[in-house]
C-alpha positions as CSV (number, residue, x, y, z in Angstrom):
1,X,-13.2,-6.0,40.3
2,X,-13.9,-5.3,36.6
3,X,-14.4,-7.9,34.5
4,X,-13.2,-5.8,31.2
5,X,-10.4,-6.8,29.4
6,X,-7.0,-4.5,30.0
7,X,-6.1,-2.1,27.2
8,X,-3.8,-4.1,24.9
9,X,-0.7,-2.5,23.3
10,X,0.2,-2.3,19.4
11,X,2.5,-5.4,20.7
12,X,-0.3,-7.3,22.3
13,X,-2.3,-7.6,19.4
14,X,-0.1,-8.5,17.1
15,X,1.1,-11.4,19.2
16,X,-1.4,-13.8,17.9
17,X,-0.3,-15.2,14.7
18,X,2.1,-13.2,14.1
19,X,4.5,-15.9,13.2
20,X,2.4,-17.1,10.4
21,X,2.8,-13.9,8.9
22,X,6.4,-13.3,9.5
23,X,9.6,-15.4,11.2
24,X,11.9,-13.5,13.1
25,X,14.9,-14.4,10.8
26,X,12.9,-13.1,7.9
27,X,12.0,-9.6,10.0
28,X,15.9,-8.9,10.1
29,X,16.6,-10.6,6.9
30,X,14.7,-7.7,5.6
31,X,15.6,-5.0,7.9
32,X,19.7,-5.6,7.1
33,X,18.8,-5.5,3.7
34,X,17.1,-2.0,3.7
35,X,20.1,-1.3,6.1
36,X,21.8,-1.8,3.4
37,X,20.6,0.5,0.9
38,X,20.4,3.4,4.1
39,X,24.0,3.0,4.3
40,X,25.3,2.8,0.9
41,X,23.2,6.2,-0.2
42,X,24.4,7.9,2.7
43,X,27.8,7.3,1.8
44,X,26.9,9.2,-1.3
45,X,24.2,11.7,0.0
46,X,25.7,13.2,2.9
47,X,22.3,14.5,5.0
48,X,19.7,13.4,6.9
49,X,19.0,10.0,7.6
50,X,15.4,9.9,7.4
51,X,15.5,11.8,3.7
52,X,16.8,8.4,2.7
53,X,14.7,6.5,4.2
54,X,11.6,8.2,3.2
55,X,12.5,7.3,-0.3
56,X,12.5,3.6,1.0
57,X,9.8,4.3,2.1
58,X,7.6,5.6,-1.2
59,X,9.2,2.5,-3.1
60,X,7.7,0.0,-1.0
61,X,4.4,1.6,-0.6
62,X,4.5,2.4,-4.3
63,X,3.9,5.9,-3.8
64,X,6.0,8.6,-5.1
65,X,7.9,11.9,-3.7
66,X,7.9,15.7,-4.1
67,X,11.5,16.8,-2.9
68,X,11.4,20.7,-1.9
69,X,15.2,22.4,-1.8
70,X,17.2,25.0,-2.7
71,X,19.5,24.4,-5.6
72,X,22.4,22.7,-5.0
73,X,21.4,20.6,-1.8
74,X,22.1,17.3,-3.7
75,X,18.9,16.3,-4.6
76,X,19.5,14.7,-8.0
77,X,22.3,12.9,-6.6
78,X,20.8,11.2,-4.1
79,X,18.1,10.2,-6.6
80,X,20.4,8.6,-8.7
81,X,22.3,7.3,-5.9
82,X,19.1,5.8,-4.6
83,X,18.4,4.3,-8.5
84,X,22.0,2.7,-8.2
85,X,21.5,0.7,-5.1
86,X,18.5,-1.0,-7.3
87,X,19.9,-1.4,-10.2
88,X,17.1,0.3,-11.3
89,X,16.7,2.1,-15.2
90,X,16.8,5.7,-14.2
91,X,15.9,8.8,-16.3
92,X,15.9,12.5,-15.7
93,X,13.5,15.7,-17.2
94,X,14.0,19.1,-16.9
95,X,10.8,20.7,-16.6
96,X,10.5,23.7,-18.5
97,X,7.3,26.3,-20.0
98,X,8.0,25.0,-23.2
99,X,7.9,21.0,-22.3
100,X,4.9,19.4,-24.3
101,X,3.0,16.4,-22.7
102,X,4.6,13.9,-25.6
103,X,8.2,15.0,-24.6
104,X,7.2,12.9,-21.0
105,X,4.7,10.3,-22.6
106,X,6.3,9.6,-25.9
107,X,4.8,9.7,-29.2
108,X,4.2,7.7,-32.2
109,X,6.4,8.8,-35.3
110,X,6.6,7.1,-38.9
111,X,8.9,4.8,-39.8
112,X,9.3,5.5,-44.1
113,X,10.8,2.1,-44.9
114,X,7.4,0.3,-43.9
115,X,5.0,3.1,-44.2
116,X,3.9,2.3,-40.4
117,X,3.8,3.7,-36.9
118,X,6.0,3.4,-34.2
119,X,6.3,4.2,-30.7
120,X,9.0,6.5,-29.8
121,X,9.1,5.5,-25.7
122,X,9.2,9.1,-23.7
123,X,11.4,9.2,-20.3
124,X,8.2,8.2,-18.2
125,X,8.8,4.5,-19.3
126,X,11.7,4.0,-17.1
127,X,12.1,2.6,-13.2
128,X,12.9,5.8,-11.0
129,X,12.1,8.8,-13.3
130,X,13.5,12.3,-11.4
131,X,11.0,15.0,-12.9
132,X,13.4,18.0,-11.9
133,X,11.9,21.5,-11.3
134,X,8.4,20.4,-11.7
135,X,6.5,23.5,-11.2
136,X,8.8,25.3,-13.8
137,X,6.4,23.8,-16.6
138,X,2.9,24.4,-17.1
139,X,-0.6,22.5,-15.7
140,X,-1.2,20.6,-19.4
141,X,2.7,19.0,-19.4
142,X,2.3,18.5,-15.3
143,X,-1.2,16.4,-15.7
144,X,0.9,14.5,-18.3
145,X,2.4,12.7,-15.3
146,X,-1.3,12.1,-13.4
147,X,-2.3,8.9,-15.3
148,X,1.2,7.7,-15.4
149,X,1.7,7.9,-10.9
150,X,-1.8,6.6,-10.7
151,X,-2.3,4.3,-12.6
152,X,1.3,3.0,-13.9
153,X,0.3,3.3,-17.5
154,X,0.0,6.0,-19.9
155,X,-2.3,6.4,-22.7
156,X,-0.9,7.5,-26.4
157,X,-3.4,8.2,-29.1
158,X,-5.8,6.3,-27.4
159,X,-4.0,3.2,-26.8
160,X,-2.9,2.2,-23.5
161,X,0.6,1.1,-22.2
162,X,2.2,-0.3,-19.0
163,X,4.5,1.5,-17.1
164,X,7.6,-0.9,-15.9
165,X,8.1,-2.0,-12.8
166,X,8.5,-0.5,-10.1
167,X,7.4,2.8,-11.3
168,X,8.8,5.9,-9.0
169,X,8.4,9.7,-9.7
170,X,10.6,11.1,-7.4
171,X,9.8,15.1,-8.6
172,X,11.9,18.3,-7.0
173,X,11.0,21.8,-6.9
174,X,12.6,25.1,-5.7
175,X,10.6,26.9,-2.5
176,X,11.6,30.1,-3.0
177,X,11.4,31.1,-6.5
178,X,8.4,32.6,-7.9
179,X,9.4,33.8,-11.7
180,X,8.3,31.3,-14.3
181,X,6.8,28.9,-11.8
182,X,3.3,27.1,-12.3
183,X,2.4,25.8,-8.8
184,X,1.4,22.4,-8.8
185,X,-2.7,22.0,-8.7
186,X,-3.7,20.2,-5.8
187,X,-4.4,17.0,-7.9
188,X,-1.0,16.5,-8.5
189,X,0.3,17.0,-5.4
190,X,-2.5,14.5,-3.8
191,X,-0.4,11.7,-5.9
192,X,2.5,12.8,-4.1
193,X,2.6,9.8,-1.3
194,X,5.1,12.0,0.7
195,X,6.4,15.3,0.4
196,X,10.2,15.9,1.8
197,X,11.9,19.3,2.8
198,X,15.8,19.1,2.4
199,X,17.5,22.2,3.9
200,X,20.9,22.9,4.7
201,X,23.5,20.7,5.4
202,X,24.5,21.1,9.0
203,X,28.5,22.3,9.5
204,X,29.7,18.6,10.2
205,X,27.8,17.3,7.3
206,X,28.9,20.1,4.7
207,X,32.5,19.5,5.8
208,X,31.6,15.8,5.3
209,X,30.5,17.2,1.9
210,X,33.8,18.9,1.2
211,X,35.8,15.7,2.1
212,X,33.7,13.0,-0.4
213,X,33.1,14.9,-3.3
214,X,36.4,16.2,-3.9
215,X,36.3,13.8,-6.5
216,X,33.9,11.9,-8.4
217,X,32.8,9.1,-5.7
218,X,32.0,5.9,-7.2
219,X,28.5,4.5,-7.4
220,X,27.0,2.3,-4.8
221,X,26.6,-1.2,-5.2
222,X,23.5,-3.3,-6.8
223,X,21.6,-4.5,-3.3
224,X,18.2,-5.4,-4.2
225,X,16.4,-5.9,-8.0
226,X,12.9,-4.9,-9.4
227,X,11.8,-8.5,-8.3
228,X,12.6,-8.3,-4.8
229,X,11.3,-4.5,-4.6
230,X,7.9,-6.1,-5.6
231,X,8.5,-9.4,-3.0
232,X,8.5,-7.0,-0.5
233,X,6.4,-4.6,-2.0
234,X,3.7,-7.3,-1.4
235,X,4.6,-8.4,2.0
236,X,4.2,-4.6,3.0
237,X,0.4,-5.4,2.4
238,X,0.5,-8.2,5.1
239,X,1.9,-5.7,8.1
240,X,-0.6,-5.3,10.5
241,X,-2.5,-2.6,11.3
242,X,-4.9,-2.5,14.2
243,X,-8.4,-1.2,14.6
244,X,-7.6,0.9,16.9
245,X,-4.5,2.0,14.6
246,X,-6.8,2.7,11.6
247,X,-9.4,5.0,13.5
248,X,-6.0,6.8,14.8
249,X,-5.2,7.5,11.2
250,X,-8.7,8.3,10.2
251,X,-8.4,10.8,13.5
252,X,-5.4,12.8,12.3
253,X,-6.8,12.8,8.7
254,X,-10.3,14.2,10.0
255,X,-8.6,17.0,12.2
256,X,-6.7,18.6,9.3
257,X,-10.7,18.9,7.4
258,X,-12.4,20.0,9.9
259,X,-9.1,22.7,11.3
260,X,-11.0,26.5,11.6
261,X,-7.9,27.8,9.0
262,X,-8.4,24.9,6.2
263,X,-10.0,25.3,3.1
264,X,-9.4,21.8,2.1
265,X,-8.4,19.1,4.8
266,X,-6.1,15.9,3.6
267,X,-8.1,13.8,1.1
268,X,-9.3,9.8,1.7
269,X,-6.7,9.4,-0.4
270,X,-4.4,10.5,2.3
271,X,-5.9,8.1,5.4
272,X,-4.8,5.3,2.5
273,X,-1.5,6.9,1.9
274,X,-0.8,7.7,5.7
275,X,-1.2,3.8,6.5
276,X,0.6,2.7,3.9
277,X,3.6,4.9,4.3
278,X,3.6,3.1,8.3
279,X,3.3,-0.3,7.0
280,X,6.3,0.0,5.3
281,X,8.3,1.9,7.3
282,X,7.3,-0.9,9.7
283,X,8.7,-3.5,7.7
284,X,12.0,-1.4,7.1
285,X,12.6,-1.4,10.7
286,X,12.0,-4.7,11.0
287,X,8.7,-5.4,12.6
288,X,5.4,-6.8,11.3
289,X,3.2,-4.2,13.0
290,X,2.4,-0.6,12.9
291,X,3.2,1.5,16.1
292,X,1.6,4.9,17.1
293,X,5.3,6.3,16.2
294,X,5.1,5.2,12.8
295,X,2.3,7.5,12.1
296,X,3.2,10.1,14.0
297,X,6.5,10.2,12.4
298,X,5.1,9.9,8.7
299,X,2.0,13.0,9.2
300,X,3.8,15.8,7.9
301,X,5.4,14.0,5.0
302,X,1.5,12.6,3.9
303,X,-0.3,15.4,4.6
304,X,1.4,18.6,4.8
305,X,1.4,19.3,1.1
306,X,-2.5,18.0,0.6
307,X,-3.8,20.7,2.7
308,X,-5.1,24.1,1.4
309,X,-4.8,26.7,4.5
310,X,-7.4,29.5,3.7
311,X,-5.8,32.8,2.3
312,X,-6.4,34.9,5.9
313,X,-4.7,32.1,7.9
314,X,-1.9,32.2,4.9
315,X,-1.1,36.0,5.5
316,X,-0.9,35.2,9.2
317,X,2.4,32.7,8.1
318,X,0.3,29.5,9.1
319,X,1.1,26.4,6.8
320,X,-0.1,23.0,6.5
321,X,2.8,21.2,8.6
322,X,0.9,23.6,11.2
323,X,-2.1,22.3,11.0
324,X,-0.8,18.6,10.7
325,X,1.3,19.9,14.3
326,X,-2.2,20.7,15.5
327,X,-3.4,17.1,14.6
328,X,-0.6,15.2,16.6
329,X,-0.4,17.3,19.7
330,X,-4.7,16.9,20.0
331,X,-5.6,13.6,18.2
332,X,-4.7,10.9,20.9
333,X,-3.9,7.2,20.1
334,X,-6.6,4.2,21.6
């Protein structure tokens, strides 16, 4: 008889000292509360459960989101709706060609009485700032948002200024048009922690549509504030993630470079992105460990959009949610 040690589960090694990480009441404390927020939104944005969550999800991790729709499939309301719930500042830009980096950023302006500068404050300095129709304005006024999702500042004129907290870009674009569209260079879309697709409404939910909004709904209630988003912001850091979880990500991540129709596989900057996204998605649900599902679950959304698919493969209508397919089916967990 072996002498080896049995193949533990995610589970099983978490188990020890897990309790000085997290109590039990404080697991479900935190799940109802997120619960919370799910139901509330949904009562406003009538769709898919998981869109919601996946905005829960970016917060936490303090990532951001590229939303890809159609016009019309309620994706500025359930930005704001989402913004409501946290009581959070919230501030809207239309992306057009003619948008200048300083309509985003701000500039400084002189005030006559004193014969001095002052900061004008652009829309970036807000909580939850809903860049609509992001592609419709060029790469210059685009990178204007680069420094500002990485770093949480901007700079001015050389001088440097702090973004408030929390600071979420949650951008949209259209899929199908092409006139007077600037695709987005793959630097700014690697600063995209997740990128969602929002289709059609099924019948039931459309219907559910028709009933809700027949009038003005009213907004959801306050249920968390900016400093419990960064409590458990931080406590997303303490969810554990195995070895054997981490070398799963890095797996996934390394299939997508080395994939015979990618130009470009998903960046290291993805492998962080992918294990954040599970941690706190984890602690949503109410557990202080990553699972194999969580991953799984949270591929397409992390590295879909990060992958450049070679123009031959293109033609032939492959994509990179294909390749990312490719990476789950083959790419085995332990």
């Amino acid at each position: 008889m072996s002498d080896a040690p049995a193949k533990s589960t995610p589970e099983e090694d978490v188990s020890v000292g897990a309790e000085e990480r997290f109590t039990e009441e404080q697991l479900e404390q935190i799940a109802g509360r997120c619960q919370e927020i799910l139901d509330e939104v949904s009562k406003i944005f009538i769709g898919s459960p998981g869109t919601i969550e996946s905005l829960l999800v970016a917060l936490l991790a303090g990532g951001h989101i590229l939303l890809e729709g159609v016009p019309g499939v309620a994706k500025t309301t359930l930005c704001r709706a989402f913004a409501a719930t946290l009581g959070a500042e919230f501030r809207r830009v239309q992306f057009t060609p003619d948008l200048l980096p300083s309509d985003i950023t701000g500039t400084y302006v002189p005030d006559l009485r004193n014969n001095e500068f002052h900061l004008r404050k652009g829309p970036v300095f807000t909580n939850i700032l809903l860049g609509d129709e992001i592609n419709r304005a060029p790469a210059k006024t685009q990178s204007a948002l680069l420094e500002a999702m990485q770093e949480r500042q901007v700079t001015i004129e050389g001088e440097t200024h702090r973004l408030p907290a929390p600071f979420v870009v949650l951008a949209t674009q259209n899929p199908v048009e092409q006139q007077g569209v600037y695709p987005l260079p793959e630097a700014q879309l690697d600063r995209f922690l997740l990128k969602i697709e929002i289709g059609y409404p099924t019948p039931e939910q459309e219907l559910a549509v028709l009933r809700t909004h027949r009038s003005e709904p009213p907004p959801p209630p306050q249920l968390m504030d900016a400093a419990e988003v960064a409590e458990l912001s931080k406590l997303v850091e303490e969810i554990h993630v195995s070895d054997e979880m981490l070398h799963y990500v890095l797996s996934l991540v390394r299939f997508s470079r080395e994939d015979d129709d990618a130009v470009l596989g998903a960046s290291p900057r993805a492998s962080l992105a992918l294990m954040r996204a599970a941690q706190a998605r984890a602690l949503i649900r109410g557990r202080d460990y990553v699972l194999p599902d969580d991953v799984r679950d949270l591929a397409q959304s992390v590295m879909a959009h990060r992958i450049l698919v070679h123009p031959d493969a293109e033609l032939d209508g492959v994509r990179g949610r294909d390749i990312v397919g490719r990476a789950v089916r083959s790419v085995r967990y332990g």
